[in-house]
C-alpha atoms as a printed R data frame, in Angstrom:
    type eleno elety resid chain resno       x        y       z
1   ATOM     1    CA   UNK     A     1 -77.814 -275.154 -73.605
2   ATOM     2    CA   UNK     A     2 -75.637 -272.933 -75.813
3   ATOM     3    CA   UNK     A     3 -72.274 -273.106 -75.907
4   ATOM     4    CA   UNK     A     4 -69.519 -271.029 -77.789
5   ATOM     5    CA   UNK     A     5 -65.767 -271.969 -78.037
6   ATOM     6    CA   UNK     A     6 -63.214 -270.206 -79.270
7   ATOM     7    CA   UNK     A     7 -59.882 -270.690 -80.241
8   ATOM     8    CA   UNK     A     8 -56.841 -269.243 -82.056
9   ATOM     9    CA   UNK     A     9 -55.649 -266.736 -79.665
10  ATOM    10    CA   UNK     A    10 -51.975 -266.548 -78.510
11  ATOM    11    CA   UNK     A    11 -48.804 -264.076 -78.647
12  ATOM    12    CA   UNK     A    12 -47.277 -263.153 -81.930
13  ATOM    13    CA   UNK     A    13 -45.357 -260.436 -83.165
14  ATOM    14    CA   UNK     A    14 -46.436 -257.080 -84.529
15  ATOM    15    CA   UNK     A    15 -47.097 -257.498 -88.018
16  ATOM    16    CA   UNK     A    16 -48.175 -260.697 -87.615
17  ATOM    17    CA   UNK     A    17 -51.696 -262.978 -87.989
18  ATOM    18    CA   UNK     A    18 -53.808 -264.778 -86.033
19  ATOM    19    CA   UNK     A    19 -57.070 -266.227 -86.776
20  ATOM    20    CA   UNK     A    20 -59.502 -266.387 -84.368
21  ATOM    21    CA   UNK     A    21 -62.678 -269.485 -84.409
22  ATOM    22    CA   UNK     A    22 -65.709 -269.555 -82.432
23  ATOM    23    CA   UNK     A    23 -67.973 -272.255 -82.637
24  ATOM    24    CA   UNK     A    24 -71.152 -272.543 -81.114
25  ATOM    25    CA   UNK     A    25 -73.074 -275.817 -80.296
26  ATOM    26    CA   UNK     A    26 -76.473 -276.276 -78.509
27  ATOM    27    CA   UNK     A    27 -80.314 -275.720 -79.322
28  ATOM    28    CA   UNK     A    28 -79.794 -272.577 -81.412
29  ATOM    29    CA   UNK     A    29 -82.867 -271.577 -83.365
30  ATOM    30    CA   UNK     A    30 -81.515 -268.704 -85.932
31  ATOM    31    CA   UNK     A    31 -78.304 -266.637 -85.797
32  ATOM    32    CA   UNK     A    32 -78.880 -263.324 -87.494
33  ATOM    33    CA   UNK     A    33 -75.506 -261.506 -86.310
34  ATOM    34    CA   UNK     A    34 -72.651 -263.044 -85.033
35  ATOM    35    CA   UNK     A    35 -69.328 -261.050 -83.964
36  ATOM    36    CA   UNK     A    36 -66.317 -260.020 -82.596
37  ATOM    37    CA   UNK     A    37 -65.546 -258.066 -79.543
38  ATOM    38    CA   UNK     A    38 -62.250 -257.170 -77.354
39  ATOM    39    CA   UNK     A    39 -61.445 -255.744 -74.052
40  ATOM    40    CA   UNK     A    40 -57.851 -254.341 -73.411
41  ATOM    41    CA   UNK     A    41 -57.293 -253.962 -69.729
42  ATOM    42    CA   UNK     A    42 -58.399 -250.578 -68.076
43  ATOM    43    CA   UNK     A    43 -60.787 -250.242 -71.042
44  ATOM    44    CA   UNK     A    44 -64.231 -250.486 -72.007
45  ATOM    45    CA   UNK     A    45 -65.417 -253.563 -74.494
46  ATOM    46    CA   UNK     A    46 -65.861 -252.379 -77.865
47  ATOM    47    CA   UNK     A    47 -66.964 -254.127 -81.147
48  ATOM    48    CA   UNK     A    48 -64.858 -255.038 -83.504
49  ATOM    49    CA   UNK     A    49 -66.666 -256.409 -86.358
50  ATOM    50    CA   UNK     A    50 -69.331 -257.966 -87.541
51  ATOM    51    CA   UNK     A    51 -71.649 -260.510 -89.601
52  ATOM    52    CA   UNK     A    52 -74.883 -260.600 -90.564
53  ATOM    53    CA   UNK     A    53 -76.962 -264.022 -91.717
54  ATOM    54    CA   UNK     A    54 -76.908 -262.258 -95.480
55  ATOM    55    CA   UNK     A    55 -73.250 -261.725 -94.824
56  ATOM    56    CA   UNK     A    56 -73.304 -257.820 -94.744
57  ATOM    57    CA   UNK     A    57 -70.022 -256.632 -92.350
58  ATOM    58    CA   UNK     A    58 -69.128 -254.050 -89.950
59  ATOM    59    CA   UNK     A    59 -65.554 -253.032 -88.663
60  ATOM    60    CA   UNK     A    60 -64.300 -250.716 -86.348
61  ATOM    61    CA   UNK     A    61 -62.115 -248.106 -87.708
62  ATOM    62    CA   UNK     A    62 -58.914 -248.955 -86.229
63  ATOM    63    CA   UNK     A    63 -59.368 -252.626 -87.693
64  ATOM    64    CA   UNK     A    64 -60.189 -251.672 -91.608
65  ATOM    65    CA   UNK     A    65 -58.266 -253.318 -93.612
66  ATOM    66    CA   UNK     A    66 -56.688 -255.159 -91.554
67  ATOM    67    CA   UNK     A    67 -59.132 -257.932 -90.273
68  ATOM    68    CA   UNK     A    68 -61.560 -259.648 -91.939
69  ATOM    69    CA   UNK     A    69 -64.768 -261.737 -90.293
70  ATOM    70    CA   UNK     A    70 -66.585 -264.600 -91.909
71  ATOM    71    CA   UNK     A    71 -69.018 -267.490 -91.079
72  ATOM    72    CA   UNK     A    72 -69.673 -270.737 -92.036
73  ATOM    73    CA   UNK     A    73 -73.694 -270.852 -90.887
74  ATOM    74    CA   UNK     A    74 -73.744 -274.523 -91.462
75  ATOM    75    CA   UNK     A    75 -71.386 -274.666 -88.895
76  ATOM    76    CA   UNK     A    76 -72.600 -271.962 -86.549
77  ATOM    77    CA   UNK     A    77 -68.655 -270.667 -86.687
78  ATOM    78    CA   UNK     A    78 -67.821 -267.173 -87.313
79  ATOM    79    CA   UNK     A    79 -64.018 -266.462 -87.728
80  ATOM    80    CA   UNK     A    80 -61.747 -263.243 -87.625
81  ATOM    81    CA   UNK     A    81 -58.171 -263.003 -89.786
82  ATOM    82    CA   UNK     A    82 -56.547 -260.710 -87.856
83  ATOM    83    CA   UNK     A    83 -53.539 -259.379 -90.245
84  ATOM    84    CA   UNK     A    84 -50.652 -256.651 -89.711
85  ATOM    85    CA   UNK     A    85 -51.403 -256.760 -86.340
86  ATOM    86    CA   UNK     A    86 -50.294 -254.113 -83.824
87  ATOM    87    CA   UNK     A    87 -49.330 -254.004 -79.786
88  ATOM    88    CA   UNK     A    88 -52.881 -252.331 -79.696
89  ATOM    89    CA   UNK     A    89 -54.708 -254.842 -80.705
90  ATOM    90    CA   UNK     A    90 -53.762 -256.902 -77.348
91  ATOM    91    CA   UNK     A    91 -56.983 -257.405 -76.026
92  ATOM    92    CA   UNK     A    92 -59.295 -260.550 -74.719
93  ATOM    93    CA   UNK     A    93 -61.481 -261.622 -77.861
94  ATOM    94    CA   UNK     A    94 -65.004 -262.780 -77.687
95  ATOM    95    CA   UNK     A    95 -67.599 -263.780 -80.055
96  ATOM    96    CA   UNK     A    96 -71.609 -262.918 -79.340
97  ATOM    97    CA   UNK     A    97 -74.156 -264.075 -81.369
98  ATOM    98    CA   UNK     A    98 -77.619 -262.623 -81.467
99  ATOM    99    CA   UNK     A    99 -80.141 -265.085 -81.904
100 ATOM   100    CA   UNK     A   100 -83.636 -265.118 -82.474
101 ATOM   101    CA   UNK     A   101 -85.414 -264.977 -79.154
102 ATOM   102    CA   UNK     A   102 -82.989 -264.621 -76.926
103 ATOM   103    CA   UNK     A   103 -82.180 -261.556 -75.569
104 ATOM   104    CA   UNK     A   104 -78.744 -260.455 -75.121
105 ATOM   105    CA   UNK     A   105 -77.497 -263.124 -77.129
106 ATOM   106    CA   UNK     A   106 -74.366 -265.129 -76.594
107 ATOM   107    CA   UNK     A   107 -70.669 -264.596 -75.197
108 ATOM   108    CA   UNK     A   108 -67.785 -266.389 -75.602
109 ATOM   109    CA   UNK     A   109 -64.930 -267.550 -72.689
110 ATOM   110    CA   UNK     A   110 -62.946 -264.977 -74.463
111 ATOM   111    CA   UNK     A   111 -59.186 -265.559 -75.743
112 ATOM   112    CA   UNK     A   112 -56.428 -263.684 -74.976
113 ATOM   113    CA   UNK     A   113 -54.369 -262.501 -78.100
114 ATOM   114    CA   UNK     A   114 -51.174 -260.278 -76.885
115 ATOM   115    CA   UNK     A   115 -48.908 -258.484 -79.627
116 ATOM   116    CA   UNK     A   116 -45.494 -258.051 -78.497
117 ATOM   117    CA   UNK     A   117 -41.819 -257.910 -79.509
């Protein structure tokens, strides 16, 4: 059994940081992407970024330069520094990772972050 936990969420002010930690425990074989996803209410989940096992990355547009993923594979964690963040960003967070023979991968519980005055 797989299991992912994340952590970090909470309510902070725009312009500020969070950083967001997902662990995963469990009978995992090989991770080759692990990342970050978000779901504002009324809308769709998107992607917003993402890690390969050679440590190649991926960001949606409206997150460039603004957060930054990273993994510790020895750990099976992948973070995301969220920086200058914005009420738009207030979404649920969750991690997936896409592992070798499994398919569809893994989801997080999700964690809410909220970005208010």
């Amino acid at each position: 059994q797989v299991q992912l936990v994340e952590s970090g969420g909470g309510l902070v002010q725009p312009g500020g940081s969070l950083r967001l930690t997902c662990a995963a425990s469990g009978s995992i074989f090989r991770i080759y992407y692990m990342a970050w996803y978000r779901q504002a209410p009324g809308k769709q989940r998107e992607l917003v970024a993402g890690i390969t096992s050679s440590g190649s990355t991926n960001y949606a547009d409206s997150v460039k330069g603004r957060f930054t993923i990273s993994r510790d594979s020895a750990k099976n964690t992948v973070y995301l520094q969220m920086n200058s963040l914005k009420p738009e960003d207030t979404a649920v967070y969750y991690c997936k990772l896409n592992v070798a023979g499994v398919v569809g991968g893994y989801w997080g519980q999700g964690t809410q972050v909220t970005v208010s005055s």
